[in-house]
Every structure is written in C-alpha cells, then in structure tokens.
C-alpha positions as CSV (number, residue, x, y, z in Angstrom):
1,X,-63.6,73.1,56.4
2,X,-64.9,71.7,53.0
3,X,-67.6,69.3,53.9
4,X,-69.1,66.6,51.3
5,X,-72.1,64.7,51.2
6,X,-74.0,62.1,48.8
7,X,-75.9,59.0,47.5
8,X,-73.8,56.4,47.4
9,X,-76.1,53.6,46.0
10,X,-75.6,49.9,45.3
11,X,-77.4,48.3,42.2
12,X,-76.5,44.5,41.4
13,X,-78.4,41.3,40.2
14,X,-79.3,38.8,43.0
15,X,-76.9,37.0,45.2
16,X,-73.6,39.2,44.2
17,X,-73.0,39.9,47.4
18,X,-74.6,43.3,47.6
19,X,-76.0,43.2,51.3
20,X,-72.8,42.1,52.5
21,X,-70.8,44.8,51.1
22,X,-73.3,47.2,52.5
23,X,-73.1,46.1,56.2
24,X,-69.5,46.4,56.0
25,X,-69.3,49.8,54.6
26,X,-71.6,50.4,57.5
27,X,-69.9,48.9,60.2
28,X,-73.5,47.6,61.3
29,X,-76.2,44.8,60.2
30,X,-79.1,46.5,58.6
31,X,-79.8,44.1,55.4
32,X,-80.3,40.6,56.2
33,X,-78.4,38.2,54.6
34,X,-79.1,34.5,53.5
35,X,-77.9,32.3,50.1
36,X,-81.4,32.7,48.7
37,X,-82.7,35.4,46.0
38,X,-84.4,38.0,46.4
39,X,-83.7,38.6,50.0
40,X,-83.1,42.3,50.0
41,X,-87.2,43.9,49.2
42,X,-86.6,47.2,50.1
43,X,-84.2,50.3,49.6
44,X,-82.3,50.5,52.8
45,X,-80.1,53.1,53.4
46,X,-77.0,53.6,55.5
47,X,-75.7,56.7,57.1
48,X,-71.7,56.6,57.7
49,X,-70.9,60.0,59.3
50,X,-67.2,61.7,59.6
51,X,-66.6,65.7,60.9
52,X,-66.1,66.8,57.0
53,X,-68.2,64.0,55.2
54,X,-71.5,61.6,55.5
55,X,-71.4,59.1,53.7
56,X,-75.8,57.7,52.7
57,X,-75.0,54.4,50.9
58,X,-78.5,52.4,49.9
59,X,-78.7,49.2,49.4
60,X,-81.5,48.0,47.1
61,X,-83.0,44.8,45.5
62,X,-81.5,42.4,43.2
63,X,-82.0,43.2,39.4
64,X,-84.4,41.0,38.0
65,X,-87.5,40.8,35.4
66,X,-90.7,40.8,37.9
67,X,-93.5,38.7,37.3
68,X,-95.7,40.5,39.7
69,X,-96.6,43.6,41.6
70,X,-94.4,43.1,44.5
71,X,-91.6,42.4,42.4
72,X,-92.4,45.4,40.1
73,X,-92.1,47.6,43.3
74,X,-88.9,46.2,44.1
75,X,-87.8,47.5,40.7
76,X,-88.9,51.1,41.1
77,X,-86.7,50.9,44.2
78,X,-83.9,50.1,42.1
79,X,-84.5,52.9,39.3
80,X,-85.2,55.6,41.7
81,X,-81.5,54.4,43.3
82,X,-80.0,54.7,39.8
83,X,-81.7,58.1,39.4
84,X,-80.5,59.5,42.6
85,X,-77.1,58.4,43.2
86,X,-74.0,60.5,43.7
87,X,-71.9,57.4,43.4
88,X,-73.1,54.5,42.0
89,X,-71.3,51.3,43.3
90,X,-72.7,48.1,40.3
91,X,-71.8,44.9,42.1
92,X,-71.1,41.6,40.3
93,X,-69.3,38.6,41.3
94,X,-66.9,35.6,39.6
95,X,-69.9,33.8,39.2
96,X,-72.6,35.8,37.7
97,X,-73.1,34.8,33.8
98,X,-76.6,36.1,33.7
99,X,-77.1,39.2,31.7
100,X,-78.0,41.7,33.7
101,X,-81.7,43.4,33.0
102,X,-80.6,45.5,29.5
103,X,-82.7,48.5,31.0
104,X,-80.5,48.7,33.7
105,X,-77.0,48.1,32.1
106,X,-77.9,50.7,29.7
107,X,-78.6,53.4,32.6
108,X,-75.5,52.6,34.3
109,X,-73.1,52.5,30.9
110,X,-74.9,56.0,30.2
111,X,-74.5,57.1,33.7
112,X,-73.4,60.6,34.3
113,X,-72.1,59.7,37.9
114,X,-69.3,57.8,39.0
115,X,-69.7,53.9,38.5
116,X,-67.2,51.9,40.5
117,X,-68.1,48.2,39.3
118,X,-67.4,45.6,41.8
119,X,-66.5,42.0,40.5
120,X,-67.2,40.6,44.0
121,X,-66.4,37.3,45.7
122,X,-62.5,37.1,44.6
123,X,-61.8,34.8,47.6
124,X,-63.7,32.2,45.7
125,X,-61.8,32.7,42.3
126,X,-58.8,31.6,40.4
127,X,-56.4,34.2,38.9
128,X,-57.3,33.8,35.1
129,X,-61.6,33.5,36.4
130,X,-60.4,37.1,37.4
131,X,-58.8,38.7,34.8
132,X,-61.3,37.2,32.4
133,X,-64.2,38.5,34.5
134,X,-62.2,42.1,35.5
135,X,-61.5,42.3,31.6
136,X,-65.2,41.6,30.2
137,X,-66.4,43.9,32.1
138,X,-64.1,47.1,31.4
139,X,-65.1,46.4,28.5
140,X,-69.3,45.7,29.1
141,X,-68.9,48.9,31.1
142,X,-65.9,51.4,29.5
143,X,-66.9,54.3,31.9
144,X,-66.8,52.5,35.1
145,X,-63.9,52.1,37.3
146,X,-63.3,47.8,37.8
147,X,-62.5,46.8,41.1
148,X,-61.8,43.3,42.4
149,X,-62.9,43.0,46.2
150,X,-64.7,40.3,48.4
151,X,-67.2,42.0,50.4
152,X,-66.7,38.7,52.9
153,X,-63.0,38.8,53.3
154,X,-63.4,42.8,53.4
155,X,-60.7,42.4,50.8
156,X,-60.2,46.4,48.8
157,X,-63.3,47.5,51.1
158,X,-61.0,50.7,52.5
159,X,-59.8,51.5,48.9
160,X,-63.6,51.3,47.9
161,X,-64.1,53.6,51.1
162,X,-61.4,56.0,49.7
163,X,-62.4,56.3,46.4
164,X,-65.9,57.3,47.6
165,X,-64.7,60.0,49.8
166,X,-62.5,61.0,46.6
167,X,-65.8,61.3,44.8
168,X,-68.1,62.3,46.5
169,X,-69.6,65.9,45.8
170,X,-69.3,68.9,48.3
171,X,-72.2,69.9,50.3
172,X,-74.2,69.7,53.8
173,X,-75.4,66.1,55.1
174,X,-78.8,65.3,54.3
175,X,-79.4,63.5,58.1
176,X,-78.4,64.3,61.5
177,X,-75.0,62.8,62.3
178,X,-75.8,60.3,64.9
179,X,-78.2,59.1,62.5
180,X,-77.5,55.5,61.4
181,X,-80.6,55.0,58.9
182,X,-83.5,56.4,57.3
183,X,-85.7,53.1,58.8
184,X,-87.2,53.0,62.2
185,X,-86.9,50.0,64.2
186,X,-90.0,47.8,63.6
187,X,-88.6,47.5,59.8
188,X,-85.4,45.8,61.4
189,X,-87.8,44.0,63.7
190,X,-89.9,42.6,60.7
191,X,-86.6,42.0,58.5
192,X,-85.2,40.1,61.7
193,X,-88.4,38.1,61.5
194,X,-88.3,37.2,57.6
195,X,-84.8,36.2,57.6
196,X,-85.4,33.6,60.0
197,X,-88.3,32.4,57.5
198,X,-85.9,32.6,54.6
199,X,-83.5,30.6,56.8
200,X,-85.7,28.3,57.9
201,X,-88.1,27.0,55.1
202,X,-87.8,26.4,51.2
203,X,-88.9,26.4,48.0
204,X,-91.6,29.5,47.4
205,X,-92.9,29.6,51.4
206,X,-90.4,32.6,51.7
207,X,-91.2,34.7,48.5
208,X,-94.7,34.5,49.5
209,X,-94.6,35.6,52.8
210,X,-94.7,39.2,54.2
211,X,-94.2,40.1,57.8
212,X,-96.1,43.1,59.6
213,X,-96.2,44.4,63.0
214,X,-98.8,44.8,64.5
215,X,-97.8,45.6,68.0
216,X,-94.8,47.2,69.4
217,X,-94.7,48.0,73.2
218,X,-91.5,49.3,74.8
219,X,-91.3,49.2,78.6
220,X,-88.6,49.5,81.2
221,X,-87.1,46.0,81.1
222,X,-88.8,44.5,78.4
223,X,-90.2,44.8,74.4
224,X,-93.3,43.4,73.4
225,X,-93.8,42.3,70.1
226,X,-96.7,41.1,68.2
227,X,-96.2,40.4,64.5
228,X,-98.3,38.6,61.8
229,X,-96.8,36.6,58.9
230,X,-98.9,36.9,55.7
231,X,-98.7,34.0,53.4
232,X,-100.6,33.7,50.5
233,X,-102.4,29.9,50.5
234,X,-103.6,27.6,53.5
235,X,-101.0,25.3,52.8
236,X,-98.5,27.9,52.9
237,X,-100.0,28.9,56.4
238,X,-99.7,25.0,57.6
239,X,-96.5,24.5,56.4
240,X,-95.1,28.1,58.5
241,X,-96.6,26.9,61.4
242,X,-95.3,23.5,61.1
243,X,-96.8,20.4,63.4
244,X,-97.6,21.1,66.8
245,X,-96.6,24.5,65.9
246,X,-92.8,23.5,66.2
247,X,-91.7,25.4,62.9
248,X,-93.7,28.2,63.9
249,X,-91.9,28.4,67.5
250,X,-88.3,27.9,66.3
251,X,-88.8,30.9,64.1
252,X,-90.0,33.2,67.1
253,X,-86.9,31.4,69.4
254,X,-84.5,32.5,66.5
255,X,-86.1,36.0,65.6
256,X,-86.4,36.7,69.7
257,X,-82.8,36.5,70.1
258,X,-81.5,38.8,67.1
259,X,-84.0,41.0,68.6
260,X,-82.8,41.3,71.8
261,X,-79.2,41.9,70.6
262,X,-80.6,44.6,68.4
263,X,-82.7,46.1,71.3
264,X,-80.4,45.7,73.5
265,X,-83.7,44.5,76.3
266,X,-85.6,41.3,76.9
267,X,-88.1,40.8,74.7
268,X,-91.2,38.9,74.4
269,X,-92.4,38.1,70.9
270,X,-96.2,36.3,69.9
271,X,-96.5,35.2,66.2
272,X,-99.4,34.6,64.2
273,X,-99.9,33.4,60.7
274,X,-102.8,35.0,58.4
275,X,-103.9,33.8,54.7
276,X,-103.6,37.0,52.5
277,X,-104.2,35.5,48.7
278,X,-103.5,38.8,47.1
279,X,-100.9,40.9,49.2
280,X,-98.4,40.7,46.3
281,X,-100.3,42.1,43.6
282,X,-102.8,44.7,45.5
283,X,-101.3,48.6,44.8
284,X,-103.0,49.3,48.4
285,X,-101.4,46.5,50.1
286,X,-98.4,47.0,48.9
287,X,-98.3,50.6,49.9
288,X,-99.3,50.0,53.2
289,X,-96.3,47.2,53.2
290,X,-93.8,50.5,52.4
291,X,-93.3,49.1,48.7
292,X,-93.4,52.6,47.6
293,X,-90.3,54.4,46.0
C-alpha cells in the first residue's frame, strides 16, 4: 500500500479565518479563536491520521509588519511554515483589502509547492463580491489553485480535504498515529487561559499579556493548576485583576471550565498577575516563552 505524508501549512493575514479552518480540518480545537488580531502566537500543528496517509497541517500567525520582538518571532514562525510546506493552503477572505506583507506574497507566487488559495468567509458575500475577489486573485496569484469555502459553514472543506490527499507527496508519517499534535498539554492550558483574556478585556491589555505555567499537578480525581499572567505595566496588572479581584476571577471561572472539558477531570486553577516591562522584546524571554522557530 502506497502511503503519503506532508506539511500541509496555513499562511494568511490576520482575522481571515485561518484558525477556524484549521480546527475543522482537524476535527478538534487546538487554536483558539476570538474576533481580535493577532490571536494565533504560535505555530501549531495538527496531525490528521488515515491507514495510507497523515495529514500535519500547521496553523501559524497572522501576516503582519512587527513592531517588536514578539511580533518578529511570530514572523519567523510564519517563514519557516512557508519554507517547509508540502502543501501550502494562503487564506484570504471577501473582506480583506489590505495588501498582504510583499515578502510573503512573493514567496508564495514563487512557491515551488502546491498553493491552494482560500477566499474564505463566502457565507458573508454577495455573488459579484465573489467573483471579483475569486478573479483578482487568480490573477494576484496565477500558480495557485482559487477556492471559494467558509471555514464556518464548513462549506468546500471535504473538497479542500481531497485535493490535499491528491497532493500530497508519498512517504512515511513524521508522528506516531494516535498522535494529535506536536504541543503538550500546558500550551493548550495557557492558550485556554489567554483566550479568555482576549475575550474578556480590550484595547492593548491582551497583546501585552503572556501567560505561563508555573505549576501543573495531575492526581487521581483532580488537576491543579497554577499559572501567572505577565503584563507589561502596573496599570495593565490592575486593570487584569479588576476590582475586588472580580475580572481576575471570571477569567479563572471561564478558563477552569474549558479546562476541564479538555482534561476530561476536575480541576482547580490559582491565577496570579506579575509586572514583566520587557517580556516582549527580551531574546531570553522570549525563548523561554517557546517564541522560537
């Protein structure tokens, strides 16, 4: 039996819908979601496993121009995804009119991969939006194939599934095959904790706030969980823990419940905020954080 294998790995700007798409070509939740930019800060990958394939799709951060260390990292993330793919799947949606990073375009126009280019979000579109959109871009991108779908609405997500398995290259699987991801579980536990924060509070609080823990102890009946939330100014730290320490405690209500559906056990969370001025623009911190390609 002919078995085949690859990188299957998903480059987009911001808030196209890339995340989404990921989790259902997954069939699980491993990149959080929310309505705000830079949400996804790492490259997270996915393993979809079959008798004659496997299937490692990546999801990565949103294209942009970084203004600081952090965001820099995110970048590499993105170039080494572009470097390594198999398949590369560019997502866009009806929306986006910002021209994407011209370092980036030009790697994927002069990819020597398969590009399947995704003009996302279709359930929000009118028919000539579409075509105008679908057009532009076949010709923006001649060596890509253009593919309408809405990530949301799982709308051309098994054709996208088909054409991969068309593509993809012959050769052994790269991870066991019951494994679902190349992360271990406190990253989901941290991600579960920072979506809450980009759910919960606005304007910078969430781009300056990393989350680390510090403690993970798994017993019988129960997980316990200490984590600490970095931000970067006192202010910041008031304003996370909110008064009486109400904002704070919503956060752990909401991030103890995900967890416990992820864990599949009780578990008993303690959150505490620290002031770390230069987290986003230290190489050490940053490395320690897993901002490393």
């Amino acid at each position: 039996m002919v078995h085949k294998a690859g990188f299957v790995n998903i480059i987009g700007s911001p808030n196209v819908g890339k995340s989404t798409l990921m989790n259902v070509l997954v069939g699980e939740r491993l990149s959080i979601i929310t309505s705000k930019a830079q949400t996804t800060r790492h490259r997270i990958m996915g393993i979809v496993n079959g008798e004659d394939f496997q299937i490692v799709y990546s999801d990565t951060p949103g294209v942009l121009k970084p203004n600081y260390k952090l965001q820099a990292s995110m970048m590499d993330f993105v170039y080494t995804a572009i470097t390594d793919a198999d398949i590369m799947l560019f997502v866009t949606d009806i929306f986006e009119d910002i021209k994407i990073e011209e370092q980036v375009l030009h790697k994927i126009k002069n990819a020597k991969v398969p590009v399947l280019l995704l003009v996302n979000k279709i359930d929000l579109a009118v028919q000539d939006q579409l075509e105008t959109k679908v057009q532009y871009w076949k010709t923006e991108v001649p060596n890509a194939e253009v593919i309408p779908v809405s990530a949301l609405e799982k709308f051309n997500v098994s054709y996208i599934f088909d054409r991969i398995l068309a593509l993809l290259p012959e050769g052994p699987g790269f991870y066991a095959k019951d494994q679902l991801t190349d992360k271990p579980e406190k990253f989901f536990i941290s991600e579960i904790i920072r979506e809450k924060i980009l759910m919960n509070y606005k304007k910078e609080i969430p781009y300056s706030v990393e989350v680390v823990i510090e403690s993970f102890k798994e017993e019988e009946k129960i997980v316990k969980i200490r984590a600490e939330i970095l931000v970067i100014r006192d202010s910041q730290k008031g304003i996370i823990i909110g008064h009486q320490g109400k904002a704070l405690k919503k956060v752990g209500t909401d991030a103890r419940k995900d967890m416990e559906t992820f864990l599949q056990k009780q578990v008993f969370l303690e959150l505490f905020v620290k002031v770390n001025k230069d987290w986003r623009d230290s190489d050490n911190q940053l490395k320690r954080f897993g901002y490393s390609s």
